[in-house]
matplotlib code that plots the C-alpha trace (Angstrom):
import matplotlib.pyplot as plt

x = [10.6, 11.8, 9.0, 9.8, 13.3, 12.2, 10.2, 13.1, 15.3, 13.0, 13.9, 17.2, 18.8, 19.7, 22.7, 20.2, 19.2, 15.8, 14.5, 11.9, 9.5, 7.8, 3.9, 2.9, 2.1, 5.9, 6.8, 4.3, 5.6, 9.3, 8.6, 6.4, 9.5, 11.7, 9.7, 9.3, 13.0, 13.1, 11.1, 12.0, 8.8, 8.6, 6.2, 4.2, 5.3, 2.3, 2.2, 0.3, -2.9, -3.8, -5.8, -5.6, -3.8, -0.6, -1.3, -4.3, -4.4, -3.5, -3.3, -0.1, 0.5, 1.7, 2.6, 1.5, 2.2, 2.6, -1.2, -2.1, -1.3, -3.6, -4.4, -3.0, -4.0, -0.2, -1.6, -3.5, -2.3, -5.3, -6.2, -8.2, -11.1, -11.6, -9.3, -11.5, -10.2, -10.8, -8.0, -5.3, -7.0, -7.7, -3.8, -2.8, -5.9, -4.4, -1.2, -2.0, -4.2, -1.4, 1.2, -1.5, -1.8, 2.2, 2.6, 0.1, 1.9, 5.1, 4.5, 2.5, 5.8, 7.8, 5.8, 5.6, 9.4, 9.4, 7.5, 9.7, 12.7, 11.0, 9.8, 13.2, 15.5, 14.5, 12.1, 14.3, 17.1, 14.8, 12.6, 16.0, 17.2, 13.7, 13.7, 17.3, 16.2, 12.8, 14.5, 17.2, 18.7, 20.2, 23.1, 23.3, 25.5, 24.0, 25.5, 22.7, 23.9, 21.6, 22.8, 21.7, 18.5, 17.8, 18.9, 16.5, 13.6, 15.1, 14.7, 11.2, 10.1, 11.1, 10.4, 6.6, 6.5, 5.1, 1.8, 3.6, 6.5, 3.9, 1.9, 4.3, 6.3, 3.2, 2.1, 5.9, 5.6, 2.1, 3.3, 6.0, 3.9, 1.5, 4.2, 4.8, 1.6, 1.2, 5.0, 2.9, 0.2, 2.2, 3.9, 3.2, 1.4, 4.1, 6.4, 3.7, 4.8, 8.0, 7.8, 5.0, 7.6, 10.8, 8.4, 7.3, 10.5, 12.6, 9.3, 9.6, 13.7, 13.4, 11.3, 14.0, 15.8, 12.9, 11.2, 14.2, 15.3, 12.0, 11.8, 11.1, 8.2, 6.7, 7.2, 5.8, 3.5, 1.8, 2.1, 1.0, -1.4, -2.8, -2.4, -1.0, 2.5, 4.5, 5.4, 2.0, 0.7, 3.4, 2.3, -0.8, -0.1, 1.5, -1.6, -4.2, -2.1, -0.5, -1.9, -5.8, -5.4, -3.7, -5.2, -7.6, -4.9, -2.7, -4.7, -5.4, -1.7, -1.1, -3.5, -2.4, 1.3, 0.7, -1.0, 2.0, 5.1, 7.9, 6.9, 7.3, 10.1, 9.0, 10.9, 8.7, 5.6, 6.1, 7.1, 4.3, 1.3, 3.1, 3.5, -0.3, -1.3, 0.3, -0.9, -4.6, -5.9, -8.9, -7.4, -6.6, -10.3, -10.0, -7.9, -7.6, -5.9, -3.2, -2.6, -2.6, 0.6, 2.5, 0.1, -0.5, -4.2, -5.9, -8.3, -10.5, -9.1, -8.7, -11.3, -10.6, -13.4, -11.5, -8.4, -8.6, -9.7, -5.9, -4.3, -5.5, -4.5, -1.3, -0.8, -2.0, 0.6, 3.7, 2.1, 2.2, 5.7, 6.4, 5.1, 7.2, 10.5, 11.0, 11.7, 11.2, 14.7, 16.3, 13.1, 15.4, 15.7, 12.4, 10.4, 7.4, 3.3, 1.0, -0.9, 2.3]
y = [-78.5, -78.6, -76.4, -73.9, -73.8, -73.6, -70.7, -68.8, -69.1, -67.7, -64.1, -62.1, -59.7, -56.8, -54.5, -52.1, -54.5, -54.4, -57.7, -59.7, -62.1, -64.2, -63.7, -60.5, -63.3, -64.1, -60.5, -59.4, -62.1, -61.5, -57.6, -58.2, -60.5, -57.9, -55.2, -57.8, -58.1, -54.5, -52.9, -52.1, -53.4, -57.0, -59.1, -61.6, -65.3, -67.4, -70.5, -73.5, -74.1, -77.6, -79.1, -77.4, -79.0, -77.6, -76.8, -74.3, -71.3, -68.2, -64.5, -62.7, -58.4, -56.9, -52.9, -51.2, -47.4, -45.5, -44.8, -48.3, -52.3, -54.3, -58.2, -59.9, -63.2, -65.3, -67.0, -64.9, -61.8, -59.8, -57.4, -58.2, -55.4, -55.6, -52.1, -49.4, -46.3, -44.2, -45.5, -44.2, -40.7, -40.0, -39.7, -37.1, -35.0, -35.1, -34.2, -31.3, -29.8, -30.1, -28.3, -25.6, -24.8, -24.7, -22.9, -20.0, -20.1, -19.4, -16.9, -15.2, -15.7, -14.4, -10.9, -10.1, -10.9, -8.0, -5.7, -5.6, -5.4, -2.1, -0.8, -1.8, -1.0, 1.0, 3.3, 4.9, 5.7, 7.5, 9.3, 10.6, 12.3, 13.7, 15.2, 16.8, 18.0, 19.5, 22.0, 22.4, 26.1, 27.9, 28.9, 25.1, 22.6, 19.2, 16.0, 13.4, 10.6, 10.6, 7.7, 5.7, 7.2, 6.4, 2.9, 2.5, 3.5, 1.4, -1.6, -0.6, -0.8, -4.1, -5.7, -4.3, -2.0, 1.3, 1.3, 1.5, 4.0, 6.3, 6.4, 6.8, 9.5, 11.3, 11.2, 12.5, 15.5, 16.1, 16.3, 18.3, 21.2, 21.0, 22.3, 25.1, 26.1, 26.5, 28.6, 30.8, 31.9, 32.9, 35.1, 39.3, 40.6, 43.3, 39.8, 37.4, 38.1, 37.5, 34.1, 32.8, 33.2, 31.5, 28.2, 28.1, 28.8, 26.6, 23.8, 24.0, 23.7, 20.7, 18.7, 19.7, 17.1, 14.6, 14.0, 13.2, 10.3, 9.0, 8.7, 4.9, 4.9, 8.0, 5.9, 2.1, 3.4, 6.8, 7.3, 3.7, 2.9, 6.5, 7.8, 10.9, 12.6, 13.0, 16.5, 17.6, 15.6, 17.0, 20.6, 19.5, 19.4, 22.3, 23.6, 21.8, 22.3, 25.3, 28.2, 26.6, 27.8, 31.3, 32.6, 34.4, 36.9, 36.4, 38.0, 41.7, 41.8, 41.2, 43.5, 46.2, 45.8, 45.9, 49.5, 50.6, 50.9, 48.6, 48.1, 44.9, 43.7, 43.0, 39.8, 38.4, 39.9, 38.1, 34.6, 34.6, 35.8, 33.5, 30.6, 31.0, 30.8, 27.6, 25.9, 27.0, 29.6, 29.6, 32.2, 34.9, 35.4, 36.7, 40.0, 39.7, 43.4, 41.9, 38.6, 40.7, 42.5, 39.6, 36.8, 37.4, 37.0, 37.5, 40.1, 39.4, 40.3, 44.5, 46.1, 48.9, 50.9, 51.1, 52.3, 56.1, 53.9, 51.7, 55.6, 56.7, 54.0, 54.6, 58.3, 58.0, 55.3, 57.2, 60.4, 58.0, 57.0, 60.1, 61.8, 59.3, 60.2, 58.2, 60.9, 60.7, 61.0, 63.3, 63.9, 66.6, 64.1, 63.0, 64.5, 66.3, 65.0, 67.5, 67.3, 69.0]
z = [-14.0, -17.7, -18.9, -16.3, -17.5, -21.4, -19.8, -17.7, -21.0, -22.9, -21.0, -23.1, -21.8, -24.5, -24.5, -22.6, -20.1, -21.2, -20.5, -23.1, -23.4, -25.4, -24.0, -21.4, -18.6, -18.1, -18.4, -15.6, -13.5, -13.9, -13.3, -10.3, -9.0, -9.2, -7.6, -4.8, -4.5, -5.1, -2.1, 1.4, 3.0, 4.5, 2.6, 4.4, 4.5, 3.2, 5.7, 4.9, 6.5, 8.1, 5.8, 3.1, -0.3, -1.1, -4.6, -3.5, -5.2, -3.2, -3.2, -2.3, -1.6, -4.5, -3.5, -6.5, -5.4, -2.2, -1.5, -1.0, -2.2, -4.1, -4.6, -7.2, -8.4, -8.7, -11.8, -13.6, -12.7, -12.3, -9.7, -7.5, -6.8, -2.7, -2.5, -3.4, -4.7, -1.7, -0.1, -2.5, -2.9, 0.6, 1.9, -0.8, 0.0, 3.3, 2.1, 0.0, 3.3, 5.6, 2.9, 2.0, 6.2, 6.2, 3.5, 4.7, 7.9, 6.5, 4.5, 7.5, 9.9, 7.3, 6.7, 10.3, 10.0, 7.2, 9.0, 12.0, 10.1, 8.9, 11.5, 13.9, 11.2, 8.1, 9.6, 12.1, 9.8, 7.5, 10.1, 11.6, 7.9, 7.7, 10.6, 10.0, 6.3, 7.9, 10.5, 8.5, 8.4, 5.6, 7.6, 9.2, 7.5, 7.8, 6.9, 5.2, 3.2, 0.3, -0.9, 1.9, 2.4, -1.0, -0.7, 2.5, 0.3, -2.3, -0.2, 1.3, -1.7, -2.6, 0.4, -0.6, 2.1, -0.2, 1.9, 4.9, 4.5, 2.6, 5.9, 8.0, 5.4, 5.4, 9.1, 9.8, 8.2, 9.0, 12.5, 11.8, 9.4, 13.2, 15.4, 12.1, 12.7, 16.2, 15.9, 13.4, 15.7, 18.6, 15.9, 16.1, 13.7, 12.4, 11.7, 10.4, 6.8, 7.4, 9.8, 7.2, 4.4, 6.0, 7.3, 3.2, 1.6, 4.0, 3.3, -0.3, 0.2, 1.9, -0.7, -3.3, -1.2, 0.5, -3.2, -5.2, -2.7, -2.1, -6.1, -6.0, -3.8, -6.3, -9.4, -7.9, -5.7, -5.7, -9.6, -10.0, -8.0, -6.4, -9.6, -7.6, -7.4, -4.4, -4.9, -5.3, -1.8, 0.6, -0.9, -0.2, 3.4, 3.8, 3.0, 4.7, 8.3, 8.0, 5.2, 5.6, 9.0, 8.4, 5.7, 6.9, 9.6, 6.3, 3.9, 5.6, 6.1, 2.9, 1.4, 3.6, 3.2, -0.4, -0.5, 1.3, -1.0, 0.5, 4.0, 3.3, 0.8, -2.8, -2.9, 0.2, -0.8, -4.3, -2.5, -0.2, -3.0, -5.8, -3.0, -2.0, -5.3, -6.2, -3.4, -3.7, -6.7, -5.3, -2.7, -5.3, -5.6, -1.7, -2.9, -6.8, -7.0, -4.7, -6.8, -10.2, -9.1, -9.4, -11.0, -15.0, -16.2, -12.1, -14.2, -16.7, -20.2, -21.2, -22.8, -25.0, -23.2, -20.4, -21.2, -19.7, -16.5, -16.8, -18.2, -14.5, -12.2, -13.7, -13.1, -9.6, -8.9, -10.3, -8.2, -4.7, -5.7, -6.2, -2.4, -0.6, -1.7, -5.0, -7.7, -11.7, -12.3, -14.7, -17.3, -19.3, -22.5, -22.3, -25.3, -23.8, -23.9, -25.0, -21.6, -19.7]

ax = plt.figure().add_subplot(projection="3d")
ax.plot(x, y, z, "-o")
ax.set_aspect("equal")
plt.show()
């Protein structure tokens, strides 16, 4: 009993609380005393067995972690090696599988979440200021809120919904540039001109407004990853659904109206050839004397040879201007050729 308490005194506390010892065996002991004391779970009470000396060595549970407890020798110390290690790695395999499964699950319950915020939401505020800048009228005053629209995109975008509102952008006015086209065919032939003209100029008014909001989902998305512009993909369409189809009744009437003077105006003949041209110059091999009265460098390059040829194109012009009712003017101050 005295050595124990030599032993016990042996222990100092220092101003940290740090407790030391003379040899490692009191320490472990101390230590493994406190976590003893320390933990939650009941430790088993060692009863003695008949017969058996009461000085008989005997192994007690020492919990060494959370994944499992070990034997410990209450002498020695040591561990005892009848735990093997499968025990403690087993549970947090276990663990990490179930947090993986929840963790996938989550994230899936929170996209679908997204998605119908989008499509209950977002969606049909956008689709209904597309719509109104579409059929808009240049004698119709139409309240949009650009700011919102653009904050709609704004948040599409974040919420990494590009894909899906560039689909559905697209599909929109894809439908739309269909009913333009079927309003073009039943239109007479003495008007086609005219109706093709309104449906591209009011078109190309309307993405002076759709492209600027949708700005975003140009710069993160089609610039980015299609490497395209938006611009350029909504002309696109216009082409594929509505002047792809028409070219060919558009093209006579063209020609025709432009080898007579003014039966159609100049300022739609020049929209319609110019606006044909932009979409596809492939077409302006179709009539190249058409698209080289308002298109610079439709012909191949002059040739000095052939300057009495350009000398008599011109003459005959000024002579058909002249025979339907367009005079020279007053030529009195004009010094006179040698040929008159």
């Amino acid at each position: 009993m005295e050595a124990m308490e030599d032993d016990s005194l042996n222990i100092k506390d220092d101003h940290n609380h740090n407790y030391c010892a003379s040899s490692s065996n009191k320490v472990r002991t101390y230590l493994s005393s406190q976590l003893s004391d320390a933990t939650t779970v009941p430790q088993p009470v060692s009863l003695p067995v008949p017969g058996e000396e009461p000085g008989t060595r005997r192994g007690k549970v020492w919990s060494g972690g959370a994944a499992g407890s070990k034997f410990m020798d209450s002498d020695s110390g040591s561990d005892s090696s009848e735990v093997s290690e499968t025990d403690c790695t087993a549970p947090p395999a276990a663990a990490a599988e179930g947090k993986f499964t929840l963790d996938s699950t989550s994230k899936f319950l929170l996209n679908a979440m997204a998605v119908e915020d989008y499509r209950n939401n977002h969606w049909p505020n956008l689709e209904k200021a597309i719509d109104r800048l579409l059929i808009q009228n240049t004698t119709d005053h139409i309240s949009v809120s650009y700011a919102q629209i653009y904050s709609y995109v704004y948040k599409c975008v974040c919420q990494q919904h590009s894909e899906l509102l560039y689909n559905d952008l697209t599909l929109k006015i894809s439908n739309h540039l269909q009913q333009v086209s079927t309003h073009l065919q039943a239109s007479p032939p003495e008007s086609f001109i005219e109706t093709f003209n309104i449906a591209l100029t009011q078109y190309t008014a309307s993405l002076q407004c759709i492209v600027p909001v949708f700005m975003y989902l140009n710069k993160f998305y089609i610039e980015s990853k299609l490497n395209r512009d938006l611009r350029e993909d909504l002309m696109k369409l216009f082409a594929d659904h509505v002047a792809e189809k028409h070219v060919n009744t558009l093209m006579p009437l063209l020609i025709k109206a432009h080898s007579m003077p003014f039966q159609v105006q100049p300022s739609t003949m020049a929209s319609v050839v110019k606006g044909l041209y932009s979409l596809r110059p492939d077409w302006a091999q179709l009539a190249p004397a058409l698209f080289s009265g308002f298109i610079p460098q439709i012909n191949p390059p002059t040739v000095e040879s052939l300057l009495p040829d350009y000398a008599a194109h011109d003459q005959k012009l000024q002579m058909e201007l002249s025979m339907n009712g367009f005079p020279r003017g007053d030529q009195s101050r004009k010094r006179a050729s040698d040929d008159s």
